[in-house]
N, C-alpha and C positions, 0 to 999 in steps of 0.2 A: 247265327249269332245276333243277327239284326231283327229277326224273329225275336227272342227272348227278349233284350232290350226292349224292344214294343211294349211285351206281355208283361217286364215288371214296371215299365213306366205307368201302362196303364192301370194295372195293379194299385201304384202308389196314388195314382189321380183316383181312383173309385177310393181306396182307404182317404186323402184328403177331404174329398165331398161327404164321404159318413159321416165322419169327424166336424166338417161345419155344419153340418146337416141337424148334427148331436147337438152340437153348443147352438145354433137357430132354437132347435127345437126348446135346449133346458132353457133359457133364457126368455124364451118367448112363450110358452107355456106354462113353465114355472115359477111360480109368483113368490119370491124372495119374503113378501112379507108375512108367509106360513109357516119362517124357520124361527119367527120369535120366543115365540113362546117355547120350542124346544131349546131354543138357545138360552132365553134366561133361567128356565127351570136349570139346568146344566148347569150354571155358574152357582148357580144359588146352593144345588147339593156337593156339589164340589168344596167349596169357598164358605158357604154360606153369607155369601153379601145380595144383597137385594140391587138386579141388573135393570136399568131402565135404557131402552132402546128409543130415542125419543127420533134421531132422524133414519131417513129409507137406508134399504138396504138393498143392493142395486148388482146386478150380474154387468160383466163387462168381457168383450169375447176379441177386443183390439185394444192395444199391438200388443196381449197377453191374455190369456183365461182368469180371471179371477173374481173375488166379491168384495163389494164395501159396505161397510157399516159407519155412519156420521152419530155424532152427536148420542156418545151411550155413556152412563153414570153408574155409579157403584155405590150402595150406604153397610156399610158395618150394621150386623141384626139388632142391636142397643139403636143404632140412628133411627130419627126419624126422614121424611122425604124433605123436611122444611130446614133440616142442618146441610150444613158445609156438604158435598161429598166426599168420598173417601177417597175415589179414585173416581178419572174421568177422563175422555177423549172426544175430542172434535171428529178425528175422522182415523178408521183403521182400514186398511187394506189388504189382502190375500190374496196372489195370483200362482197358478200350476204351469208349469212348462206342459205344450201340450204333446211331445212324440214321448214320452213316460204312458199319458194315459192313454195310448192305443196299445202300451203294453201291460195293462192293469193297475199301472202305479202313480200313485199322488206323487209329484215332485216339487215341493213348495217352489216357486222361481221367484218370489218378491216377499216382502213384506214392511209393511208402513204405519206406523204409528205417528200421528200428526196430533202435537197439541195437549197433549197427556198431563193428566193433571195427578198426583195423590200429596196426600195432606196426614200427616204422621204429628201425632201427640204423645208426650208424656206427662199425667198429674201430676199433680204435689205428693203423691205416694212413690212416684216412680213406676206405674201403671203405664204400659206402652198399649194403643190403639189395634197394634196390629199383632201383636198375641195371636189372641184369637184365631185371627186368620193363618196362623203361622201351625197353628195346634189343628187347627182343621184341615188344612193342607197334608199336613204327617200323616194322619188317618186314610187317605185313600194312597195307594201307590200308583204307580207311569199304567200299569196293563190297566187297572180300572177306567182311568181317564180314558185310556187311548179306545178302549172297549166305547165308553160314552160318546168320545168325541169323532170318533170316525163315521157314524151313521149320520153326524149333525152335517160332516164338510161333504158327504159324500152325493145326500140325497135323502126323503124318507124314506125311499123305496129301495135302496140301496142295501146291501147284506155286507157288513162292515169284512166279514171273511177272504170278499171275493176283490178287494182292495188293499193295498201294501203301500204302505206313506215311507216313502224315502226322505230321509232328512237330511236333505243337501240344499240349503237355503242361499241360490243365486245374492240374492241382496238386502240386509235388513238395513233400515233407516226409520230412525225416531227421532223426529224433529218437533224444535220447540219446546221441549219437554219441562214442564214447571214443578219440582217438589218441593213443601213445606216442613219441615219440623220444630214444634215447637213442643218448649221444653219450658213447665212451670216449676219444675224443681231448682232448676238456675238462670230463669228467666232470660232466657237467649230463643230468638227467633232465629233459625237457619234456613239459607233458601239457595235453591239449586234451578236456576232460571236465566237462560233458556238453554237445554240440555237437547245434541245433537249428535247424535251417536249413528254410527256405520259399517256397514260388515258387508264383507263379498266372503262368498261361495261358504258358508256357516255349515259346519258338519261337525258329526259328535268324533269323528276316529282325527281327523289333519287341523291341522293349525290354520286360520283362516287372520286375514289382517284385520284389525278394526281400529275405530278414529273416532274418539270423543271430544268433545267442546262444550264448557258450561264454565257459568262465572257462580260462585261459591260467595256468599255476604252471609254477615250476623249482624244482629241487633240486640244490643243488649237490653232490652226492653220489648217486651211483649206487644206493646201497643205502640212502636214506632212508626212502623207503619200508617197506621188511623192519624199518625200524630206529623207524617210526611216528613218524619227527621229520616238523614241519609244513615250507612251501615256504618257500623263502629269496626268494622274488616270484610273487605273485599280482596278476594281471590281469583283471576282468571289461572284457570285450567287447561290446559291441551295436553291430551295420550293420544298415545300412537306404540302401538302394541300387535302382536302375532299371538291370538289366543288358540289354547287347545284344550277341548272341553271334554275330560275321560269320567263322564256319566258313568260308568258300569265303579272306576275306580272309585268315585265321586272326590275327583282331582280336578284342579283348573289351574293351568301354566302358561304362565305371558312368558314369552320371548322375545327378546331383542326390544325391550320396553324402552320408551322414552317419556316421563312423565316432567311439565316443566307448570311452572307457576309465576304468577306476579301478583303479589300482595299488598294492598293497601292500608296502613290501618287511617281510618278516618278519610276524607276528603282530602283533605292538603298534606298528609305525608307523602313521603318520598314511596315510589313502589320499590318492594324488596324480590327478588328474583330466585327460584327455585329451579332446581334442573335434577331428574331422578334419570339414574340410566342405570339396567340392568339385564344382563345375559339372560338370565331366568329368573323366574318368579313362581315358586309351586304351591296351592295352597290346597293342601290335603282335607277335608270336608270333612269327611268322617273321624279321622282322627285329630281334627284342630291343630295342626300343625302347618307352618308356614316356611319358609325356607327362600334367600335373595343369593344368588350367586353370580357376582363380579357385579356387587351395588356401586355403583360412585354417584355423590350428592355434591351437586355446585351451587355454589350462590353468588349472587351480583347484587350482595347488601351495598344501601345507600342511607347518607343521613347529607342533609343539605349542610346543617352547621356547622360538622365537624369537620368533613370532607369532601373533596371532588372527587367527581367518578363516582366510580363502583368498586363494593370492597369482595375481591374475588378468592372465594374460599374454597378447597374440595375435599370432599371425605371420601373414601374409599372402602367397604367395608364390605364382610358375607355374612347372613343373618342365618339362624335353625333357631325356630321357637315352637314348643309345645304349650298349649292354652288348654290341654283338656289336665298338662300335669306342671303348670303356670313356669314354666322356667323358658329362659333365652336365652342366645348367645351370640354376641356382637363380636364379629373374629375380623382379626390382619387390617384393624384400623389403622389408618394413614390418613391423617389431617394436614394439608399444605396450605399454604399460604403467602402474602408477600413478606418482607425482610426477613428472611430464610425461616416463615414457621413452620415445624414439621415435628408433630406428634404422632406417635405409635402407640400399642396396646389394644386391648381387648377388656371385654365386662362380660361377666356369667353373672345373670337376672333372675329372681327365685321369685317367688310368692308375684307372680306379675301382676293377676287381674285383683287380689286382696289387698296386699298392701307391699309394692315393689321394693323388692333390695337388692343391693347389684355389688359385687368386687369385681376385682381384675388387675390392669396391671396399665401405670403408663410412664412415656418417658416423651419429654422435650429435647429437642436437637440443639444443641446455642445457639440461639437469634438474638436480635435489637429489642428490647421491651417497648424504648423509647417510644417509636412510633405508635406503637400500638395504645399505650397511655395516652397521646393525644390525641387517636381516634375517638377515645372515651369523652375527649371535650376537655378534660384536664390540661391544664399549662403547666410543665414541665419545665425549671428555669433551673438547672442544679448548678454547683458550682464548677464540678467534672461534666467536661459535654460528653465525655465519654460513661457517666455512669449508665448503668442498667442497660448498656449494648451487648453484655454479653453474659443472657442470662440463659441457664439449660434445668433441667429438675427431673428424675425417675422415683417411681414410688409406687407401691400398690395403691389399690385407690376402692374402696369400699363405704358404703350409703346408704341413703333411702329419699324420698321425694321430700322428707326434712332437714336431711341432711346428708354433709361429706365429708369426708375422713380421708386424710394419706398419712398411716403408719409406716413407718421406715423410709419418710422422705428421706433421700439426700438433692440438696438445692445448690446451686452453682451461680452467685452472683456478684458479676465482675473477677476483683477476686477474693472472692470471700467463699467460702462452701458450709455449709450447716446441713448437718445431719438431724433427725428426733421424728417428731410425729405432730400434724396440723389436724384439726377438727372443727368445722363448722353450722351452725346453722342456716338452710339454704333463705330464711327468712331475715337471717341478720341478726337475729338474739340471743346468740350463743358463739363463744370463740373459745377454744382450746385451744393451746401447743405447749411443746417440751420442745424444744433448738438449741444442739451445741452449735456454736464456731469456731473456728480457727482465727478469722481476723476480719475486723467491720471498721472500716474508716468513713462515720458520718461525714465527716466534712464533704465529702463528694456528691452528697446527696444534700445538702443544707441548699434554701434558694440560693439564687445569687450567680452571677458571673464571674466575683471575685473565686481567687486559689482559696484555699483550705487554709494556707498560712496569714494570705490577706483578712481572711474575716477571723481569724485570730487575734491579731490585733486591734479589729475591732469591736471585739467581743462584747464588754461592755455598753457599749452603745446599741450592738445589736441587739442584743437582748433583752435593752429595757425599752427598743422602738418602740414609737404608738403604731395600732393599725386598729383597724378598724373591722377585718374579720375576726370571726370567731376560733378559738384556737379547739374547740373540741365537740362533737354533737353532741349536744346536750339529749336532745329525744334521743337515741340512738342509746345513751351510756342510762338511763331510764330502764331500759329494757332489756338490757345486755346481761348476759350470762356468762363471767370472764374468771379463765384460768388459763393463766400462762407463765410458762419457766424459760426464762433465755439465760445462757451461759457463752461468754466471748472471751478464749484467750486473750486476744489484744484489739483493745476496742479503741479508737481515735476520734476525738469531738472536741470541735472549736480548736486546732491544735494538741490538743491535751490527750496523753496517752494513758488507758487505763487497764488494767492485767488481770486475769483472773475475773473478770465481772460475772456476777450472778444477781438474776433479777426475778420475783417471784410477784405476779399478780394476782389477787382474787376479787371477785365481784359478784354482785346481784341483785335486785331488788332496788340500784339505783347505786349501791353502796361499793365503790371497788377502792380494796386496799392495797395500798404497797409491802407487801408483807414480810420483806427482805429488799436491800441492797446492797452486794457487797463487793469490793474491788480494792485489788490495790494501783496505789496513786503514788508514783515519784518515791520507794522504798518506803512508803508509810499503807493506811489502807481507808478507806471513805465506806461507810455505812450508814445506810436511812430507813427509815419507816414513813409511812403515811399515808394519805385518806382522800378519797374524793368524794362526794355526798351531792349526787345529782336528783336527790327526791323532789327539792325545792325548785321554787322558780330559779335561786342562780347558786351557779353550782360551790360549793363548802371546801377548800380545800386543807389541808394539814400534813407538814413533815417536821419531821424528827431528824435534822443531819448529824454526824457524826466523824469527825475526821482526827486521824491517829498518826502522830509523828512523820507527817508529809514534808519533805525538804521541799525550803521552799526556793533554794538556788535552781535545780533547775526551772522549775514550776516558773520563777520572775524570765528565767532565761528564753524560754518556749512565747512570752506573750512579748517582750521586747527586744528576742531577740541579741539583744549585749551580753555580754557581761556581769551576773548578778552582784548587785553588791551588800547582801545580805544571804545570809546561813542559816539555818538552823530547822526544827525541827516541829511542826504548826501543828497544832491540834484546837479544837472546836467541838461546842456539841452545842444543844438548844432546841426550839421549839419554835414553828412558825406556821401562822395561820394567816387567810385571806380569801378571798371571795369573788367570784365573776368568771368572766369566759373570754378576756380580750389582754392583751399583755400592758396597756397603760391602767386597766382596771384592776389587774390582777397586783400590779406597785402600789396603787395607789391604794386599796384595801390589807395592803399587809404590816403585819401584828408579828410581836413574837421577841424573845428574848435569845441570846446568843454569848457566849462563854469562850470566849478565846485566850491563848495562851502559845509562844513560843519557849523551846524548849534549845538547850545547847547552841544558842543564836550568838550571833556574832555580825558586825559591822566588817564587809571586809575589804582589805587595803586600805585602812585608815584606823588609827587607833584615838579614838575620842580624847579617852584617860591621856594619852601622852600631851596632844595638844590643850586642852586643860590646867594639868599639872605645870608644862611648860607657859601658861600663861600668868597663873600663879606667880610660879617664881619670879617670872619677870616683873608682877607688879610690886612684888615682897624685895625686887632687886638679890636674888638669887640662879645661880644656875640649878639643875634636877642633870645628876649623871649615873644615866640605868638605862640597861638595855630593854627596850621595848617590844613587844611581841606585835606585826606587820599590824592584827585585825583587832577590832574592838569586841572583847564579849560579854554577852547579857549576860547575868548575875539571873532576870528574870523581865521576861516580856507577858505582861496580861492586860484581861478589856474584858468589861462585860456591856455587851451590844444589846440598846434596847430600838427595838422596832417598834413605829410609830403610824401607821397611814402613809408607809412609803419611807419614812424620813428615818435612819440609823444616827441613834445618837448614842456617844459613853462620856461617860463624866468620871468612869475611875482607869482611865489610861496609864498604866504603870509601867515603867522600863526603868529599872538595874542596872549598871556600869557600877567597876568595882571605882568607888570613890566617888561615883557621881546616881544623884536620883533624875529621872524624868515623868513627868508627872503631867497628863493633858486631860483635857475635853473638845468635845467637838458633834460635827454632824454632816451626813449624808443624806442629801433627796434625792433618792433614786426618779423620782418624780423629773427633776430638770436635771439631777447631774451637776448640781452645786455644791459645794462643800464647804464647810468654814471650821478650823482645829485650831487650837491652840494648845502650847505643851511649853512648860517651864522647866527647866535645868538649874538642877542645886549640887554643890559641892560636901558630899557627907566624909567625915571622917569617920572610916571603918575600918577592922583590924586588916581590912586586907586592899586599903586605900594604896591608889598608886603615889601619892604625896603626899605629905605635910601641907593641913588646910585651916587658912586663917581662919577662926572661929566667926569673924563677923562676915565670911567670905559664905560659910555653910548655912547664911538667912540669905544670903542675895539670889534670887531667879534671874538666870537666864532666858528670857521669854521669843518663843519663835511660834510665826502664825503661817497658818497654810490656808487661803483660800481663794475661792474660784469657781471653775468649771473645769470637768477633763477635757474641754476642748480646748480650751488654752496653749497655753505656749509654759510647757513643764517647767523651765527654769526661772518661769515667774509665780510659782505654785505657792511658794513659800521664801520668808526671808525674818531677820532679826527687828524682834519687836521694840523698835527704840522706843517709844512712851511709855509701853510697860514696864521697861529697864528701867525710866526717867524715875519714874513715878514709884518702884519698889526699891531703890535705893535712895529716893526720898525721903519714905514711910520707914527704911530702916534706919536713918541717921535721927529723924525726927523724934524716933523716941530715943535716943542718946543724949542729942544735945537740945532737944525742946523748941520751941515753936520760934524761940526768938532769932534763930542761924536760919527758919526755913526759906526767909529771900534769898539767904547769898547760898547756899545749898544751889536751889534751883538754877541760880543764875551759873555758877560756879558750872556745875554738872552740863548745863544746858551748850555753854563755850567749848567747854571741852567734847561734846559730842557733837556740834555744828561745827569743829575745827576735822575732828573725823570724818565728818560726809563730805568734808570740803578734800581733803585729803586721805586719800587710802593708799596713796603711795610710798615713798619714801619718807620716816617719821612717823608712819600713823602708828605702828606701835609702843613707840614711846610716846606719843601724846596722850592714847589710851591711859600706861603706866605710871605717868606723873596726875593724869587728872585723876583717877582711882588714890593711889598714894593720897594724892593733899587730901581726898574724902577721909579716909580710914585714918588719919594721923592727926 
């Protein structure tokens, strides 16, 4: 036993010393730089790139067998030697394990690429550089090469037959690795530097692990570089991946992939963070088909302005795409996110590489919108803190890289739900929808911290506030391409409840109309037309309102809350125009005429006529005995409103009571919210007068002024015009008894109504009675 042991020790010591004997011998003998010219001839008919070998080529037989080549260059057959190269390297290395080649066979054990350079173009045709090479490559298949290239690695002397290349590659590593692509079709420089890539035990049949690292930059300019401006997006990259490379199938599958990113755009953004993880990854070569199975995509978005931290998002998805018959399929989507987001669905992708179209199917879980709105930078101030917490949506969902479409949404917000169908353009110049609902209560969404009740009450003021932003984009409504139908059983704004609403918009070319509104309002119903005209520098507006037998008891009741003390039945129509993009401009430019009219109106809890007629008699020294009906009603309430640059004025005020006329003028500056009215009260004898009325009673005005502010104090609004009174029962005795009674007239009247302001108590109405009497007698 101790015999043999000897015999194959020493066996293996003579097989050792051949073997250094071999690599002395080739190494010191054989002069590396004979394989030149065999070596670039071979690249050249292979490839057809023209190989320049500029530094040595050098054998190395410690602490491995292999060869190196420094400093070799590549030109595409169109280049010259004095252009760019196509492809180049500092330094490549090849080493062989050496107990293989005592058993006739090459075992690559290293390989090294240091420094590698290639430089990839595309023209303004869309001409790619490396074609060529790609079409000459096709033309030769693996047994030709391996025919060519095994006598080059082996020796000249060497008979390619009597050697067997195992392709179990101990370790490859390419470092430093610099590529360029520039692209003069859309002017972006991309650069993939410094690219470090790594592989143990490399075989074409097992999975072997590998590890890449490289930072990814563009330039959106050609000459940034020359020009030392930094990248308009920078990308670090790290993979880390089990690849397995089925040559025969001509398949390549990562497994257990992890591929993560961090993104720049520009110098001083925030980096945005990327994470790929995936079970399997298959990409079928020959038949262009690709396939991700158990995908999830993380992200650790940042924006400094809007938010702290990182905004952590994941998708979950399994991908089958065919590219040789363009269609895809993004299956078992799951989007999560923070304040409970969580979308589902899937997309089937057709015409991919010509021009992509995708349907499918998705649904939202109820989450908080809120947050998410002010991630975007917008300020959120509603007057429900509760609105948009609890919004959810499913819908199919169908497109293209212009645009998106969800037919048969149903939408869920707060609690409102609409059904119909949305369409967009992904550029902004195009809006479609059709939306039923069940019930929309703006008020909760209006700015503001006040209830929906509070800014009710302040309606008026609110809405003729000044500000100072703009109330619609203008570029925006330039370009827009708009059709939209909304429909709301019971819709609520400002307080005010509206039923049945239907709203119909069309636009283009600058021009969008309101081409319907219809609702009804309080048992009556509100309709408008009108126009916005944003060709111009400031935008044109125009409507047409319309409003039909609207009670207005509850409508008074809703905005002050009491008790109305008026009835009846309000209608309006008319025409108004104005101009600009800001709400004090938008007053201050508005034009336009207006046609009012109540209808079955009535005064209530007070009947006018009764205290009238009772006043009468009293000054006539009569009683009036007839039962009175509680409320006072119009005969006829009308106005025709003209609009001025803001300012609403009428000069034919007219109101009816049976036996009495009221008759005013006046004006509103929506502008400050001043108002000044006056309205005169006369006693008419008519067949269906509540009393017997002195004739000289039926020239005398009652004159009453209302002016101010609505900020005021309401019960200082309005009060009895005594100078008007003075002075129209002046002008009425005056012509009776002629100029020469008009001192004592005056003076007369004047006692008697300065004994009045002096007393309103007990007496004032007899003092009234007798000083009217000695007038009229």
């Amino acid at each position: 036993m101790k015999q043999l042991l000897r015999i194959l020790l020493a066996a293996v010591g003579i097989l050792a010393m051949v073997a250094v004997a071999a690599v002395v011998y080739v190494t010191t003998f054989l002069d590396p730089e004979d394989f030149k010219p065999r070596l670039t001839a071979v690249v050249e008919e292979q490839t057809g790139l023209n190989l320049a070998l500029e530094g040595p080529i050098t054998w190395s037989f410690y602490p491995r067998i292999g060869v190196s080549v420094e400093q070799a260059r590549a030109w595409l057959p169109e280049q010259s030697q004095d252009d760019t190269a196509f492809a180049a390297i500092n330094r490549a290395e090849v080493s062989v394990a050496f107990a293989p080649l005592l058993r006739g066979e090459i075992a690559v054990d290293g390989l090294t690429l240091d420094g590698m350079r290639l430089n990839l173009e595309k023209n303004a045709e869309g001409e790619a550089n490396w074609q060529p090479l790609l079409e000459r490559l096709s033309e030769h298949n693996n047994e030709t090469a391996e025919t060519v290239l095994a006598p080059a690695s082996a020796g000249p002397n060497v008979d390619a037959g009597n050697l067997s290349v195992v392709l179990n590659i101990a370790s490859v590593d390419i470092k430093e690795a610099d590529i360029r692509y520039r692209d003069e079709q859309s002017q972006a420089l991309w650069r993939i530097q410094p690219l470090n890539m790594s592989g143990t035990n490399v075989n074409p049949v097992r999975s072997f692990p590998l590890k890449a690292m490289f930072t990814l930059t563009k330039h959106n300019r050609l000459d940034a570089e020359v020009l030392e401006r930094g990248p308009d997006l920078s990308s670090d990259v790290n993979l880390e991946t089990r690849l397995r490379l089925g040559l025969e199938e001509e398949q390549i599958v990562f497994e257990n992939t992890q591929l993560t990113t961090q993104t720049r755009r520009g110098a001083d953004s925030e980096p945005q963070q990327l994470a790929l993880k995936a079970a399997e990854i298959v990409a079928r070569m020959g038949e262009r088909q690709l396939s991700i199975r158990q995908g999830v995509l993380e992200t650790g978005l940042r924006h400094a302005d809007n938010w702290q931290g990182s905004l952590a998002l994941s998708l979950a998805f399994g991908f089958d795409g065919d590219f040789a018959a363009q269609t895809a399929q993004l299956k078992d989507l799951q989007l999560t996110g923070p304040d409970g987001l969580r979308v589902s669905g899937h997309l089937n992708l057709e015409q991919l590489l010509d021009a992509p179209q995708y349907s499918g199917q998705l649904t939202a879980a109820p989450f908080n919108l809120r947050p998410w709105i002010a991630r975007t930078g917008a300020s959120l101030d509603t007057a429900s803190e509760a609105a948009l917490s609890d919004v959810a949506l499913t819908s199919p969902i169908e497109g293209s890289l212009e645009r998106v479409a969800l037919p048969r949404l149903s939408l869920v917000v707060d609690d409102s739900t609409f059904t119909g169908d949305v369409s967009a353009a992904l550029d902004g110049n195009q809006l479609s929808f059709t939306l039923e609902g069940d019930a929309l209560n703006l008020d909760h969404y209006l700015p503001g911290a006040a209830t929906a009740q509070q800014a009710s009450r302040g309606l008026l003021r609110k809405a003729f506030a000044q500000s100072e932003e703009a109330l619609l984009p203008q570029e925006w409504l330039r370009t827009l391409t708009l059709q939209g139908d909304l429909s709301v059983e019971q819709l609520v704004l400002a307080g005010l409840t509206f039923s049945n609403t239907q709203l119909a918009l069309r636009g283009e070319n600058g021009s969008h109309r309101l081409t319907s509104f219809e609702s009804g309002f309080y048992e009556g119903e509100l309709n408008a037309t009108g126009q916005l005209d944003a060709t111009g520098n400031v935008l044109e507006w125009q409507l047409s309102p319309n409003v039909r037998n609207v009670q207005v008891a509850p409508l008074i009741e809703t905005f002050s809350e009491e008790e109305a003390p008026l009835r009846g039945r309000f209608n309006l129509e008319g025409a108004l125009t104005t101009q600009g993009n800001r709400r004090d401009v938008l007053v201050s430019n508005l034009n336009g005429e207006l046609d009012a009219r109540l209808n079955d109106g009535a005064i209530l809890r007070s009947n006018v006529s009764r205290e009238m007629c009772e006043l009468v008699a009293e000054l006539e020294g009569r009683e009036v005995d007839r039962e009175w009906h509680p409320d006072t009603r119009f005969e006829r309430f009308d106005a025709t409103f003209q609009v001025r640059n803001g300012v609403v004025e009428s000069d034919d005020l007219l109101v009816r009571l049976p036996g009495i006329d009221v008759q005013g003028e006046g004006s509103f500056n929506l502008n400050s919210l001043d108002f000044n009215t006056q309205a005169n009260a006369r006693l008419v004898d008519t067949g269906d007068a509540a009393c017997q009325v002195n004739p000289r009673l039926q020239q005398l005005p009652l004159p009453v002024r209302c002016e101010g502010h609505v900020g005021d104090d309401k019960t200082q609004w309005c009060r009895f015009d005594r100078t008007a009174f003075q002075a129209s029962v002046v002008d009425l005795l005056r012509g009776e008894a002629g100029s020469r009674v008009e001192e004592e007239l005056e003076e007369r009247l004047g006692e008697s109504l300065d004994r009045i302001d002096e007393r309103l108590g007990e007496g004032a109405g007899q003092e009234l009675r007798e000083g009217i009497r000695r007038l009229f007698n």
